[in-house]
Biotite code that builds the C-alpha atoms (Angstrom):
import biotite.structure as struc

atoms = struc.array([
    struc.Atom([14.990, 3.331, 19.077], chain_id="A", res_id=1, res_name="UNK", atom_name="CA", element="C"),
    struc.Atom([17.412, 6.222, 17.763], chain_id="A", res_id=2, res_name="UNK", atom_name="CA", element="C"),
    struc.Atom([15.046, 8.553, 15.436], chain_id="A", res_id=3, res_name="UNK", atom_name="CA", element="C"),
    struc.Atom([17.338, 11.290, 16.243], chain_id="A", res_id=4, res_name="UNK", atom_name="CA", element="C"),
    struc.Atom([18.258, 12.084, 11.844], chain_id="A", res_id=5, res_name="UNK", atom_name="CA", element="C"),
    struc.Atom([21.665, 13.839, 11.601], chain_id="A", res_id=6, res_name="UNK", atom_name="CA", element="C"),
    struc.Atom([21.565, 15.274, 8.183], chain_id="A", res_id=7, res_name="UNK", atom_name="CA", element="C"),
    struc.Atom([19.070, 15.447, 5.401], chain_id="A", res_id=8, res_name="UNK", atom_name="CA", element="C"),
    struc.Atom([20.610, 15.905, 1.652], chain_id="A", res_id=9, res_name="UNK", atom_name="CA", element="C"),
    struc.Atom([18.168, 16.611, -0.618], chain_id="A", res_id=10, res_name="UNK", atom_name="CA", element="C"),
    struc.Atom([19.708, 15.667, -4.313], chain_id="A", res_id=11, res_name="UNK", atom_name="CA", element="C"),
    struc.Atom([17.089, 16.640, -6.968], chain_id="A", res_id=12, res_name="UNK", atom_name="CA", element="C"),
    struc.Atom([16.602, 16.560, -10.964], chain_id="A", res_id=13, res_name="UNK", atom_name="CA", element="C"),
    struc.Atom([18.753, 14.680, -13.354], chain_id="A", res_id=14, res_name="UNK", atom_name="CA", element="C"),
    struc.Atom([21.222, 12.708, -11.396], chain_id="A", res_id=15, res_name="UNK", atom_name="CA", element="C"),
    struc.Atom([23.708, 11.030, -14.545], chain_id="A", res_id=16, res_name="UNK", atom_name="CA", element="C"),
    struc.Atom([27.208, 10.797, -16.086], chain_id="A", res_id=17, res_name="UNK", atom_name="CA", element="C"),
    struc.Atom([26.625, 14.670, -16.507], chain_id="A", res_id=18, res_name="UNK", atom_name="CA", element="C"),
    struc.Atom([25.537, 15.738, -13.117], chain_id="A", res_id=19, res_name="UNK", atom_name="CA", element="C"),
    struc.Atom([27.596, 13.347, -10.985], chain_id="A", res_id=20, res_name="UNK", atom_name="CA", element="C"),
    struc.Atom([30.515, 15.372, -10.200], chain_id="A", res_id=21, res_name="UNK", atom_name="CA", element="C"),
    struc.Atom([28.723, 17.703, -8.328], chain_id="A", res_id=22, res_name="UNK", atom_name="CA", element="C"),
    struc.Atom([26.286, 15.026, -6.603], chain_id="A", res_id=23, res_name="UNK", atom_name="CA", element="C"),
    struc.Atom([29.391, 13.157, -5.520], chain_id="A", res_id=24, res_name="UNK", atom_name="CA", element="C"),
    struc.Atom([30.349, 16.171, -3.773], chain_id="A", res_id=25, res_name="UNK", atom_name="CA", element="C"),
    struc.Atom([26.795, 17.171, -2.332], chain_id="A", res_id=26, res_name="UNK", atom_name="CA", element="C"),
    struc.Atom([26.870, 13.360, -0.348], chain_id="A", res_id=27, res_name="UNK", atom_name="CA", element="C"),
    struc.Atom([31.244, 14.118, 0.090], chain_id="A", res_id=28, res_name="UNK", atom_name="CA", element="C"),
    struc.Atom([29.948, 17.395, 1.912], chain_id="A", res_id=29, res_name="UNK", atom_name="CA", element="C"),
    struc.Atom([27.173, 15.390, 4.122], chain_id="A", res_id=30, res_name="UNK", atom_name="CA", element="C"),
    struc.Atom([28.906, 12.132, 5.290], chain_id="A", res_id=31, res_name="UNK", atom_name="CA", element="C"),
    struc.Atom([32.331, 15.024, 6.127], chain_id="A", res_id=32, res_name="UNK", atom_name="CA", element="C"),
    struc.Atom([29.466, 17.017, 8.401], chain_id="A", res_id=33, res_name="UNK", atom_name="CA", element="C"),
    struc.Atom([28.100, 14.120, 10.313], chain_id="A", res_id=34, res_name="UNK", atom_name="CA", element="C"),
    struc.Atom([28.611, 14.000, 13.870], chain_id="A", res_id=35, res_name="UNK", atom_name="CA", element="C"),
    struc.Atom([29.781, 10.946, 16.017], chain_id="A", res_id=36, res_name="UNK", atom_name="CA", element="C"),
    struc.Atom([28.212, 7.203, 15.321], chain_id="A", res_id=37, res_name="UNK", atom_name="CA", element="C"),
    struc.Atom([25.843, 8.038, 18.489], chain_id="A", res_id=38, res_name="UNK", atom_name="CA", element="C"),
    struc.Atom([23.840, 10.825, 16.377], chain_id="A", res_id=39, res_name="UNK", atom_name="CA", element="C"),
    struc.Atom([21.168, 9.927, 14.004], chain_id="A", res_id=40, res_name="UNK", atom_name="CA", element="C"),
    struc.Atom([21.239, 8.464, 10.294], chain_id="A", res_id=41, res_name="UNK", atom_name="CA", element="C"),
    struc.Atom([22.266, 10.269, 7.328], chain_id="A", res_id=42, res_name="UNK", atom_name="CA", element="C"),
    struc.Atom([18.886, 10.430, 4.856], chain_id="A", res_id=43, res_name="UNK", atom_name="CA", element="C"),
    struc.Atom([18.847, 10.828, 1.540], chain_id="A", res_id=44, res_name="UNK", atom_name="CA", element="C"),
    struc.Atom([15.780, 12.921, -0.169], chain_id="A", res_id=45, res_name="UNK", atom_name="CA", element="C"),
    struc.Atom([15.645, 11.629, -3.651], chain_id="A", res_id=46, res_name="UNK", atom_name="CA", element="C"),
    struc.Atom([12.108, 12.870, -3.682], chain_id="A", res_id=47, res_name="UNK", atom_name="CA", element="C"),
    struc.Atom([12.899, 15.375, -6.515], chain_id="A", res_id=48, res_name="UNK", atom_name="CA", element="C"),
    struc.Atom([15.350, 13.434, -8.741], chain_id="A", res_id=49, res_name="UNK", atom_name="CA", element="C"),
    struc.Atom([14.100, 13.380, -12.699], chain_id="A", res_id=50, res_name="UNK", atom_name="CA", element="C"),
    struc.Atom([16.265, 10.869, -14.244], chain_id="A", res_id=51, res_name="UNK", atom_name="CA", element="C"),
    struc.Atom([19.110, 8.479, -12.609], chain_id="A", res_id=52, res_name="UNK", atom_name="CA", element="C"),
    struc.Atom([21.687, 6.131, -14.448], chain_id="A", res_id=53, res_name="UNK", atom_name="CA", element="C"),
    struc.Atom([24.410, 3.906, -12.943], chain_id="A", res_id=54, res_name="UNK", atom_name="CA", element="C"),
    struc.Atom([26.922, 6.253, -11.940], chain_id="A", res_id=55, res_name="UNK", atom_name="CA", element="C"),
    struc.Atom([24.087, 7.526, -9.231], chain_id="A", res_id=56, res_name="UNK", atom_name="CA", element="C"),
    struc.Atom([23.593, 4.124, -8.369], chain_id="A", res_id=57, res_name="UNK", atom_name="CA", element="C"),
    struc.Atom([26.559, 3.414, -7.887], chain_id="A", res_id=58, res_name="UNK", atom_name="CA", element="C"),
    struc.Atom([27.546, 6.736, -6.187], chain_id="A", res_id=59, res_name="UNK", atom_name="CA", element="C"),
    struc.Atom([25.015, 6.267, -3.619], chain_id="A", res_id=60, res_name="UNK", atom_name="CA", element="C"),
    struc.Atom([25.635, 2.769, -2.725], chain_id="A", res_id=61, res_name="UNK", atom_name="CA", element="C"),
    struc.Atom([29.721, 3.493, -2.480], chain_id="A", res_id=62, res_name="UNK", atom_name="CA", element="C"),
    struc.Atom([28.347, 6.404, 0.179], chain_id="A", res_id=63, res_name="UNK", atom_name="CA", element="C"),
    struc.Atom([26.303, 3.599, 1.782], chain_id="A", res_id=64, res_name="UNK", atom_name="CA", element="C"),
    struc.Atom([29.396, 1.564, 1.908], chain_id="A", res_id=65, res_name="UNK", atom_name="CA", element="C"),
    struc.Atom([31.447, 4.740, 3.339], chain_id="A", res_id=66, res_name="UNK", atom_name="CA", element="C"),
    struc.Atom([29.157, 6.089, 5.901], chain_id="A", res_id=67, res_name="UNK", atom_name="CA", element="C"),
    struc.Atom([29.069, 1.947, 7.265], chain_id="A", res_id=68, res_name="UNK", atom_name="CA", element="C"),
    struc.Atom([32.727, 2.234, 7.526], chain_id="A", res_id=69, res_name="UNK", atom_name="CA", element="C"),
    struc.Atom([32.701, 5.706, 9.337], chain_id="A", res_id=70, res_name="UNK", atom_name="CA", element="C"),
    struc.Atom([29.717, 3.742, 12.092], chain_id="A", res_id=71, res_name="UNK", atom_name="CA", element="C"),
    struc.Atom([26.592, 5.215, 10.661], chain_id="A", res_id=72, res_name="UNK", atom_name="CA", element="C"),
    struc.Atom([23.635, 5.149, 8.742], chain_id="A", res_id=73, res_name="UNK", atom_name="CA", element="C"),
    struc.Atom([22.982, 6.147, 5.339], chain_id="A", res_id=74, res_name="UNK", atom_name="CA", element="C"),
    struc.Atom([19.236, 5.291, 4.493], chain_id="A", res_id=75, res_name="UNK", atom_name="CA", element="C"),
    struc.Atom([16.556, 6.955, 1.915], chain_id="A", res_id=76, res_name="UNK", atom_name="CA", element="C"),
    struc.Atom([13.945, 9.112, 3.075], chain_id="A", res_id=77, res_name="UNK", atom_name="CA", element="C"),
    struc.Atom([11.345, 7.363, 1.604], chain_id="A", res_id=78, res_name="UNK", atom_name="CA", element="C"),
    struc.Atom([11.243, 4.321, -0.812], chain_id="A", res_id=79, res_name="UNK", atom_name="CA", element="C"),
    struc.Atom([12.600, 4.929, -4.348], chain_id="A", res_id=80, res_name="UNK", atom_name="CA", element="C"),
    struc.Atom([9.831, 5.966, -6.637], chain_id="A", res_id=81, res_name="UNK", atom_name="CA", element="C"),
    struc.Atom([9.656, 7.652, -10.145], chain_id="A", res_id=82, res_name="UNK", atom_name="CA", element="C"),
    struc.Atom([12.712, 7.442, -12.016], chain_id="A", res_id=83, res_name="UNK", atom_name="CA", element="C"),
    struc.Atom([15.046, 6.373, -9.833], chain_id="A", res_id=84, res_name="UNK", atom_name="CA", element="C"),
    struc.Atom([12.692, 3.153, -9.283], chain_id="A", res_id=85, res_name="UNK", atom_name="CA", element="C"),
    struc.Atom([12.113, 2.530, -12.827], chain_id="A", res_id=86, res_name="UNK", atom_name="CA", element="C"),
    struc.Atom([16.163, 2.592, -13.139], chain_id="A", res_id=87, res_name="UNK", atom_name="CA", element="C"),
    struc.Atom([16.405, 0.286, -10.229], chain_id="A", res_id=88, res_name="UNK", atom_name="CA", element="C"),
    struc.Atom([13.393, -2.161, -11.833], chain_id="A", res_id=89, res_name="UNK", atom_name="CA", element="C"),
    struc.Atom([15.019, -2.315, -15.087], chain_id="A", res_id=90, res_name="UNK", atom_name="CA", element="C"),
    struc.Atom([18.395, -2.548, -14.141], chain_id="A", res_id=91, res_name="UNK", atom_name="CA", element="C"),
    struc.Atom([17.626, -5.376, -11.921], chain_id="A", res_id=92, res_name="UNK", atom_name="CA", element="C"),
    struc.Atom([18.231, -3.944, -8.748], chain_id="A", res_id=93, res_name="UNK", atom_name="CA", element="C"),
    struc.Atom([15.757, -5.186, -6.544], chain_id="A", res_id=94, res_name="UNK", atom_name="CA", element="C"),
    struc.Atom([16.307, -8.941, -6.658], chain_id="A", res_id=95, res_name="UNK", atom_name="CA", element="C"),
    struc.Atom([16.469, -10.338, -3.303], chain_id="A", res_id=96, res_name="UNK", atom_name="CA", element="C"),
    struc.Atom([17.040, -13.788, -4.320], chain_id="A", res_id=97, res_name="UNK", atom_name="CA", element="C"),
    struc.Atom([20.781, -13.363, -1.816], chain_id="A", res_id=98, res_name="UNK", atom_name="CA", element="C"),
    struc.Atom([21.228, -12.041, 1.499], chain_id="A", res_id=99, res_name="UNK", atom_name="CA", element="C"),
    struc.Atom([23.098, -9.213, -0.565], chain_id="A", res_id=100, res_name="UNK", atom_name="CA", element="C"),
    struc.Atom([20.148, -8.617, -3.222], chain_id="A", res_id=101, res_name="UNK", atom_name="CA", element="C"),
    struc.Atom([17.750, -8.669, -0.133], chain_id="A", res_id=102, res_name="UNK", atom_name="CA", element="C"),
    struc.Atom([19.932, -5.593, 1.546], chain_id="A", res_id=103, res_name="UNK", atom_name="CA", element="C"),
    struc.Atom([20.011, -3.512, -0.930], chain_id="A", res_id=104, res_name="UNK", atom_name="CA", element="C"),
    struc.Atom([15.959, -4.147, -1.824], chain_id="A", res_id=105, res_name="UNK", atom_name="CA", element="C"),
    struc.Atom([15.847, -3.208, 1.508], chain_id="A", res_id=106, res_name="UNK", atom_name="CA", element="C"),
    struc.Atom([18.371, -0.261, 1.018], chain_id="A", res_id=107, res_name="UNK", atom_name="CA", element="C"),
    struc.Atom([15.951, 1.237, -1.997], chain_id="A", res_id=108, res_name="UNK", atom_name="CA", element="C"),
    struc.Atom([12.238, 0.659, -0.500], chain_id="A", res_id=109, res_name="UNK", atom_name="CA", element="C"),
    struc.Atom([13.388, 2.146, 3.072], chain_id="A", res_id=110, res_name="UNK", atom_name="CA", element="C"),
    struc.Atom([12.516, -1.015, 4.946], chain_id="A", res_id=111, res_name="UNK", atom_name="CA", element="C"),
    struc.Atom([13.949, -1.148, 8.021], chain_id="A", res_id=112, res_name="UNK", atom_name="CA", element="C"),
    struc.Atom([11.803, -4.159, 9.595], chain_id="A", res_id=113, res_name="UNK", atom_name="CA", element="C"),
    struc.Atom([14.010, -6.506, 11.900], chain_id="A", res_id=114, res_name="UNK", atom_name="CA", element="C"),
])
């Protein structure tokens, strides 16, 4: 099992419309860095975010959907909690009535089970 992690971003406080610009280049910045698809996962630390809306939603997923095409990994930390799980509750992203919902539940709570 590869626990080798290749970068850590941290992203903390509000992450909205207003801030996105400069989050979008923060995760830009870390899947550019990464090394080859050998090396570890890229992990997210959204342990300090304050407030989220749907541009960091969908922000994070599109660098989900980037690093997958690059050959690598790009997982949370730790499960979403505080705001960015109330978001993801309300907004009704953690339906895993599909194979898709049931990824990105997965995605959001960390779960990496086989």
């Amino acid at each position: 099992m590869n626990t080798r992690i290749d970068s850590v971003t941290s992203l903390r406080g509000e992450q909205t419309v207003r801030t996105i610009a400069a989050t979008a280049e923060t995760l830009r910045t870390a899947l550019d860095k990464v090394g080859p698809p050998a090396a570890g996962p890229i992990v997210l630390d959204c342990s300090g975010v304050s407030e989220v809306d749907i541009s960091f939603i969908q922000l994070v997923l599109a660098a989900r959907t980037t690093a997958r095409a690059r050959g690598r990994e790009l997982r949370l930390g730790a499960p979403a909690k505080g705001a960015l799980l109330a978001y993801l509750t309300k907004g009704g992203f953690l339906a895993s009535d599909t194979s898709i919902g049931r990824d990105r539940r997965d995605f959001w709570m960390n779960d990496r089970t086989p």
